[in-house]
C-alpha positions in Angstrom: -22.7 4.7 -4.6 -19.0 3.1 -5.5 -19.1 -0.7 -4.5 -15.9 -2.9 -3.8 -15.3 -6.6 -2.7 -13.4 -6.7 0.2 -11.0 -9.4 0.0 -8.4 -11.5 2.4 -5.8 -8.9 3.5 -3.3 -11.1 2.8 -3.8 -14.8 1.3 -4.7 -17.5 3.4 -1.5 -19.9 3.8 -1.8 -23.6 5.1 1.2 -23.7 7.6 3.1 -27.1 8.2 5.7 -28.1 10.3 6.8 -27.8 13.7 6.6 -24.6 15.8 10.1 -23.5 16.9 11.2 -22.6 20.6 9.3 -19.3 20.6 7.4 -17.2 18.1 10.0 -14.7 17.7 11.6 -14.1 14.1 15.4 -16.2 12.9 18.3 -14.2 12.2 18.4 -15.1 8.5 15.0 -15.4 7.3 15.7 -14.7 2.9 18.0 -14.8 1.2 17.8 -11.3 0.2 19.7 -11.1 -3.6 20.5 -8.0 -5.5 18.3 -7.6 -8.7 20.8 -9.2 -11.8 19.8 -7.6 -15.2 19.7 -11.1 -17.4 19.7 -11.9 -20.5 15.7 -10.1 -21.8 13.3 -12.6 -23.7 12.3 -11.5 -27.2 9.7 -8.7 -26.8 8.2 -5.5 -28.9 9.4 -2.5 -25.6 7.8 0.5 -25.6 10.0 3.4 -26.0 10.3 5.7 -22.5 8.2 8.9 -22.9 10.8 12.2 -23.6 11.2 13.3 -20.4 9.8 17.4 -19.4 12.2 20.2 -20.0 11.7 22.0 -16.8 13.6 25.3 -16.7 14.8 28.2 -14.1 12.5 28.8 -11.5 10.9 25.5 -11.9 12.8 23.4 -9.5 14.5 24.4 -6.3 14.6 23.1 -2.7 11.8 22.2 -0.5 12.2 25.8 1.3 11.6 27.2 -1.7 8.8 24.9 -3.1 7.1 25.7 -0.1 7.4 29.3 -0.1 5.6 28.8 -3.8 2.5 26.5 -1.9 0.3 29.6 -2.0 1.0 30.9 -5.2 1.1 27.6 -7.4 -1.9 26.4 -5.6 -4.2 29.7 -6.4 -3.1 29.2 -10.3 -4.9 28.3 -13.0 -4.4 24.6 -15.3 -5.7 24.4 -18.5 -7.3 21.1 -17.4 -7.5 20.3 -13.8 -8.4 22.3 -10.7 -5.9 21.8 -7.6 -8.4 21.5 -4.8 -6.0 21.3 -1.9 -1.7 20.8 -1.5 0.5 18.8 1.6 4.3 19.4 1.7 6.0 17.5 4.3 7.8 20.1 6.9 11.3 17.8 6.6 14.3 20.4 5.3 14.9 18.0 2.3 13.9 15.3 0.3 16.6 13.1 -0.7 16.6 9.7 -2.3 17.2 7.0 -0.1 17.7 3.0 -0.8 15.8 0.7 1.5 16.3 -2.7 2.9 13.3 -4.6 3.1 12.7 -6.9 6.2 11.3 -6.9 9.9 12.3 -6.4 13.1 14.3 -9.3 13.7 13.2 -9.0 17.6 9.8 -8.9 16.6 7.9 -11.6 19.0 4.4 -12.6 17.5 3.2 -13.7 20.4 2.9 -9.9 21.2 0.3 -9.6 18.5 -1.7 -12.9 19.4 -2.2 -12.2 22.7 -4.0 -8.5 21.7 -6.0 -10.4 19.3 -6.5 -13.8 21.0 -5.7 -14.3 25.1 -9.0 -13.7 26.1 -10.2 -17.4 24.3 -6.8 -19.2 23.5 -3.5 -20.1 25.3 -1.0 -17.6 23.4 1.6 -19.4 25.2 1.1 -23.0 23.4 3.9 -24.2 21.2 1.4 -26.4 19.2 -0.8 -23.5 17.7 2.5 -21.7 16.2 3.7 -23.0 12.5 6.4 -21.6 10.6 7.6 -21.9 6.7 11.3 -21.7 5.9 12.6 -20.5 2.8 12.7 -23.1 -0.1 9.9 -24.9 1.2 7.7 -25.9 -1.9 4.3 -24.3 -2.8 3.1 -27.6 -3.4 5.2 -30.9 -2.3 3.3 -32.5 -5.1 4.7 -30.2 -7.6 7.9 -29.0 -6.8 8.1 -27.1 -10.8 5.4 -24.1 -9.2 8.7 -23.0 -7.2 8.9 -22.5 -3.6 8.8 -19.9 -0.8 10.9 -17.3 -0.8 10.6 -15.8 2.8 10.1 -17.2 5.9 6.5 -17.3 7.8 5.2 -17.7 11.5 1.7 -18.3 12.1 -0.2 -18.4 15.2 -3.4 -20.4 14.6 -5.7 -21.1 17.3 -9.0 -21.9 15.3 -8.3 -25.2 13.0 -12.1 -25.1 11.7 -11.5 -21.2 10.7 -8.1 -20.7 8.8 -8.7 -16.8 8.3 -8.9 -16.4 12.3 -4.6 -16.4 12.9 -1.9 -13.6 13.1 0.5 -13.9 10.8 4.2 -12.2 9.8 6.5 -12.5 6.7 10.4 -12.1 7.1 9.6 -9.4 4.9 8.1 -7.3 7.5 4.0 -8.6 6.7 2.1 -8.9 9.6 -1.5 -9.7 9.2 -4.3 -11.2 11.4 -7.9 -11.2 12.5 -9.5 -11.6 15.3 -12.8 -12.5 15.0 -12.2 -14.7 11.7 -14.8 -15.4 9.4 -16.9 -18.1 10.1 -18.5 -15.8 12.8 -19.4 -12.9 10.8 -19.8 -14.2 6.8 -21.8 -11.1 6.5 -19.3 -8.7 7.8 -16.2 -10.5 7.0 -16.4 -9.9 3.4 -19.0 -8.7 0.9 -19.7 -6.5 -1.8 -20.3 -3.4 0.2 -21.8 0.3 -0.3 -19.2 3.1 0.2 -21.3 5.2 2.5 -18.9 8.2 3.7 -14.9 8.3 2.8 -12.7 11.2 5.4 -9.5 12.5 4.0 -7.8 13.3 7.2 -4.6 14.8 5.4 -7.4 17.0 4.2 -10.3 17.4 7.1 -11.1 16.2 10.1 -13.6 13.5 11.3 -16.8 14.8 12.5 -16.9 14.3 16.5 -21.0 13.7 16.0 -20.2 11.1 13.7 -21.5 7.5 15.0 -23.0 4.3 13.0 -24.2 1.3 14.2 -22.0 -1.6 13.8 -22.9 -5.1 12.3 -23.1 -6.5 16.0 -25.7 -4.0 16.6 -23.4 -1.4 18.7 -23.2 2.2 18.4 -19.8 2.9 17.4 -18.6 7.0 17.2 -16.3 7.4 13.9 -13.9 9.5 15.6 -13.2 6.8 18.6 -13.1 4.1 15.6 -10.3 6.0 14.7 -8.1 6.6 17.7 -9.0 3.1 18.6 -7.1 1.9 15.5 -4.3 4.3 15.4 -3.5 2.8 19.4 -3.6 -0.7 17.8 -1.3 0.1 15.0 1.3 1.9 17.4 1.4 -0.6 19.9 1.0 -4.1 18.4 1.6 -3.3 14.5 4.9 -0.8 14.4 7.1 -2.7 16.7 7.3 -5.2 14.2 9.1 -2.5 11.7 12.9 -2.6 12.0 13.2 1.3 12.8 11.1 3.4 14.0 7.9 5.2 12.1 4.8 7.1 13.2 1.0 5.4 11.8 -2.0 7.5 11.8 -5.6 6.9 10.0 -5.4 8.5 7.0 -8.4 7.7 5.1 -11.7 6.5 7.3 -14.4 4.9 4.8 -17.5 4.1 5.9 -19.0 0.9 4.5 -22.4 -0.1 4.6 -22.9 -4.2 5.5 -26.5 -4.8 5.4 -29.6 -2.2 5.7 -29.0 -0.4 8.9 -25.7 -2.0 9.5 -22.2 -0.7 9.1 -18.3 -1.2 9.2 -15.2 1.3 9.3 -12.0 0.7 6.7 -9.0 2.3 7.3 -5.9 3.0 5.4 -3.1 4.3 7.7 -0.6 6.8 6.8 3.1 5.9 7.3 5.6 8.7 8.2 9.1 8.5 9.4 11.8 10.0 11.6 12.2 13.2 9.5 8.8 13.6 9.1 8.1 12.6 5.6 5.1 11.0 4.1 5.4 7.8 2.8 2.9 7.1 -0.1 2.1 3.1 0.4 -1.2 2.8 -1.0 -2.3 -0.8 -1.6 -4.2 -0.6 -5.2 -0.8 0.2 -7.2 -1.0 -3.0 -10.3 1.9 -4.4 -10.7 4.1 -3.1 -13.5 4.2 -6.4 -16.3 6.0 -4.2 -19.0 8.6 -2.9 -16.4 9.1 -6.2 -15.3 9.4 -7.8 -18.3 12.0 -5.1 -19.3 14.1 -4.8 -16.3 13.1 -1.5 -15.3 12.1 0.0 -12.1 8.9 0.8 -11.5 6.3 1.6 -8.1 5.5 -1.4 -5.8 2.4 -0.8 -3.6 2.3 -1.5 0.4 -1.1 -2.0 2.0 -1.4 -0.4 5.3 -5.1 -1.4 6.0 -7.9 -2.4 8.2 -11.2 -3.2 8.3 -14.0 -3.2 11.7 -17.1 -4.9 11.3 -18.0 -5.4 14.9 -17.0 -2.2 17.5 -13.5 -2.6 18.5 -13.0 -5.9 17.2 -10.2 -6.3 14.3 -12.3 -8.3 11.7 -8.6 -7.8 9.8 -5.8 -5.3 9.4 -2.6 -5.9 7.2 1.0 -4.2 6.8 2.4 -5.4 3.9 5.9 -4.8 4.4 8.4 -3.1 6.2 11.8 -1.5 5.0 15.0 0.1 7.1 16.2 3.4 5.4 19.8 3.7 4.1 21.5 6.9 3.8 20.6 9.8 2.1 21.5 9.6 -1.9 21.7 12.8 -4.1 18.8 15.2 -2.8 18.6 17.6 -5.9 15.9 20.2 -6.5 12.2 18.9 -6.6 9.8 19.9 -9.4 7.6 22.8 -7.8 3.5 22.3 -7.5 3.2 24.8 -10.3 5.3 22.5 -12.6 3.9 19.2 -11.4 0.2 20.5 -12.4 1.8 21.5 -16.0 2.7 18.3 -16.1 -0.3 16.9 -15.6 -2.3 18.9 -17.5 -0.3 18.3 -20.6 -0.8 14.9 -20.9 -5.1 14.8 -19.6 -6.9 14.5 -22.9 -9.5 18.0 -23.6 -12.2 16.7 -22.9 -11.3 15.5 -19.3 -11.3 18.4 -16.6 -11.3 16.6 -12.8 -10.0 18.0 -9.4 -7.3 16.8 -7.5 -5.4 16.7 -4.2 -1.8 17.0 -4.6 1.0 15.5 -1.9 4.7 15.7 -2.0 5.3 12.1 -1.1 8.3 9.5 -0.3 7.3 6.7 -3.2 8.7 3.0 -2.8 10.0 2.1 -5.9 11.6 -1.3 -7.4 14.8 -0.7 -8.9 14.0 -3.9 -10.6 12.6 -7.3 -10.6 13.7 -11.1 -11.0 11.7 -13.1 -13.4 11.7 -16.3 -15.1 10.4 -18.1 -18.3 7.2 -20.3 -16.7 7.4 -22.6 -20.4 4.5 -20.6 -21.7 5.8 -17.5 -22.5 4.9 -16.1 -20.0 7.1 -13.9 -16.5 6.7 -15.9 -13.5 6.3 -13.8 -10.6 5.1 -13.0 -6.5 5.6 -10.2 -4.5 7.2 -12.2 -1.9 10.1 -12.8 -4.7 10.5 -9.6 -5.5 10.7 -8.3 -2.1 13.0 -11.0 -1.0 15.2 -10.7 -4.2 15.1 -7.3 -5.3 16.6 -3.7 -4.5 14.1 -1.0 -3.1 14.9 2.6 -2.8 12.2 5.8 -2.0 12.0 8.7 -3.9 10.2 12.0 -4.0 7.2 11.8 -6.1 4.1 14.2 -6.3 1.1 12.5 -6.1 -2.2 13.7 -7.3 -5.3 12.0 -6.6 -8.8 12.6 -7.8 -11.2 14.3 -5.2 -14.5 12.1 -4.2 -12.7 9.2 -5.3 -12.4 5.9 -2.6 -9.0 4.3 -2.6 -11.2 1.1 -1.9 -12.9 0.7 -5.4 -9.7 0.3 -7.1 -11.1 0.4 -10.2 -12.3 3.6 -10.5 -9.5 5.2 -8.9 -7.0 7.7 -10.3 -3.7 8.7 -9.3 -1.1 10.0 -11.1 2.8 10.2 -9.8 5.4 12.7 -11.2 9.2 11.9 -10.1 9.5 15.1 -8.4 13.4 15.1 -9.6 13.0 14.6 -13.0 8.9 15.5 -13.9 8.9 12.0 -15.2 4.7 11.0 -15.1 3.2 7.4 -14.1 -0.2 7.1 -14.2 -2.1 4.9 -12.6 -5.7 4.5 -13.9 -8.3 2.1 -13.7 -6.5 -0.4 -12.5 -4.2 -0.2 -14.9 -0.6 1.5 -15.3 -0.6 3.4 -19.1 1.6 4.8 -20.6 1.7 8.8 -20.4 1.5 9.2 -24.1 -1.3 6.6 -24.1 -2.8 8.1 -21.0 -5.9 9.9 -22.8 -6.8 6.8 -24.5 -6.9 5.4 -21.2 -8.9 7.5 -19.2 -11.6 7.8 -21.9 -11.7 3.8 -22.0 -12.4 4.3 -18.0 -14.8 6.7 -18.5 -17.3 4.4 -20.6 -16.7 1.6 -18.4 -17.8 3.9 -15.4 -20.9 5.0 -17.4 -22.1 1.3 -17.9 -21.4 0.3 -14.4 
């Protein structure tokens, strides 16, 4: 069985300060500053990987990569088996910049009410706080920086800080319901993975049921439409356009003997129809950081049921507008992505994998500062609030029988499906393409003695 912590969806924040006249979001919430190359500390850089000469035949439009699915699926790599393929049914895939941020008419007290009316007055001013930018961490010590976005809190429960509903000018929104002084048990542990359902790949048994850590009978199927309703009427008016939510992965998790919860990872799509890969377990990128480069940045779309239809937590992470269309190009084919692959798995490494044809978020590059150690100074609420985002086509192949939730066994791999250029993203760990075999034989042995 693969175990994982579950953890806060979102770190707890002590509010302060006054509530405003309503819980609804200000006009200017960050002050959102374009990404600034700067002067680069003194460091040893590694030098990019020689990108993949791909040739005529190799690359075309998504018609034609689609036309190919069949074909390029049923053929053979040296290393890897392709166990199953998604193309998004949108004519193209273009790059487009994004501008990060939520819906500026986004009223929490929309949220609170679904999570809270039926035991606390949603309507009093006194159990909403709110953070404005610059705000120190710490009034004590002002040198740990301060906050870069704003935040509105509705807080009901002052004996149980992780029972509030919470949003970000960045487009966050985070809460739960029950808190976790009522259920230690089920709010978070170090939990069996029982069952995980791939619904891009299969469905959800309808005979599927397992009793909850209340005691109640819960069928997985209903836990599943039950969540997608929450997500599309209390969690996506918050973005600033519109987008479609839908349970993506179901795990099953396994609380006590005889006692179970349901975590979910939603899928994001938007008004074209394309996928939007937003997984929460992508580390952050130190060495792109460090050398002004872009690189992925992760969104957790997530929730987590202890109790039957009861949000023990859920979290978006963030929430973008889409510009206009850049320079579409021709995407890499399956066929070409697998080569790709292949090439770079060490010999004695054969696995199966999934592969998608994905929007990717990426950072086109991040602020950072000296901290008087050495060391970058970071936070993903100043990079989101200070840096340029744009989405681009990526394949994305992901090992089969894997759960996204134990993070550090996972394995994904993401090819820039413009120029075959190959992140992987292993163990926990982003590695270098030419360093990749090294890698995934280090994760090997630290899966055989775990």
């Amino acid at each position: 069985m693969k175990r994982f912590m579950m953890f806060f969806a979102a770190a707890t924040i002590l509010l302060s300060g006054c509530a405003g006249e309503g819980p609804r979001v200000p006009k200017t919430t960050f002050p959102a500053k374009p990404y600034v190359e700067t002067e680069q500390p003194e460091w040893t850089t590694i030098p990019p990987e020689p990108l993949p000469e791909i040739e005529e035949g190799e690359s075309g439009s998504l018609l034609y990569i689609r036309e190919r699915l069949e074909e390029d699926l049923g053929a053979e790599y040296p290393k890897i088996k392709i166990a199953a393929v998604r193309v998004p049914d949108c004519e193209a895939m273009p790059e487009r910049d994004i501008a990060v941020g939520i819906n500026p008419d986004y009223d929490l007290r929309d949220l609170a009410e679904r999570l809270f009316s039926d035991r606390f007055d949603t309507e009093n001013p006194e159990l909403y706080s709110e953070i404005l930018p610059g705000v120190p961490l710490l009034e004590e010590r002002p040198e740990l920086g301060s906050f870069e976005v704003y935040i509105k809190s509705f807080a009901p429960d002052e004996n149980d800080p992780s029972m509030r509903a919470m949003l970000h000018s960045t487009g966050l929104l985070t809460g739960s319901e029950t808190g976790a002084m009522a259920n230690l048990e089920g709010y978070s542990g170090n939990f069996d993975t029982v069952a995980v359902f791939d619904t891009a790949f299969g469905e959800i048994p309808d005979d599927l049921t397992y009793k909850m850590s209340d005691g109640e009978d819960w069928n997985a199927r209903e836990a599943a439409e039950f969540m997608e309703k929450f997500w599309r009427e209390h969690v996506a008016p918050s973005d600033p356009e519109e987008f479609g939510y839908r349970v993506r992965r179901l795990s099953v998790l396994e609380i006590a003997e005889g006692k179970y919860g349901y975590s979910f990872e939603m899928e994001k799509t938007d008004k074209n129809g394309a996928y939007i890969e937003m997984s929460p377990h992508y580390p952050i990128d130190l060495a792109a950081i460090r050398d002004g480069k872009p690189f992925i940045f992760g969104c957790g779309l997530t929730a987590w049921c202890a109790e039957k239809e009861k949000i023990t937590r859920f979290s978006k992470d963030w929430s973008f507008t889409e510009g206009e269309a850049g320079g579409g190009g021709e995407l890499v084919t399956l066929s070409k992505a697998g080569e790709i692959l292949s090439d770079a798995l060490p010999e004695e490494y054969e696995r199966e994998y999934t592969a998608e044809l994905n929007y990717v978020a990426v950072c086109k590059g991040c602020p950072y500062e000296e901290n008087g150690v050495g060391n970058i100074s970071w936070s993903d609420s100043k990079t989101l609030a200070n840096s340029e985002f744009t989405l681009k086509p990526y394949w994305v192949f992901k090992r089969v029988g894997i759960n996204e939730n134990d993070y550090q066994s996972y394995e994904s791999f993401f090819i820039d499906a413009q120029t075959g250029e190959l992140t992987p993203v292993v163990f926990g760990n982003i590695w270098p393409a030419g360093e990749l075999g090294e890698g995934l034989l280090l994760g090997e042995g630290r899966m055989e003695e775990g």
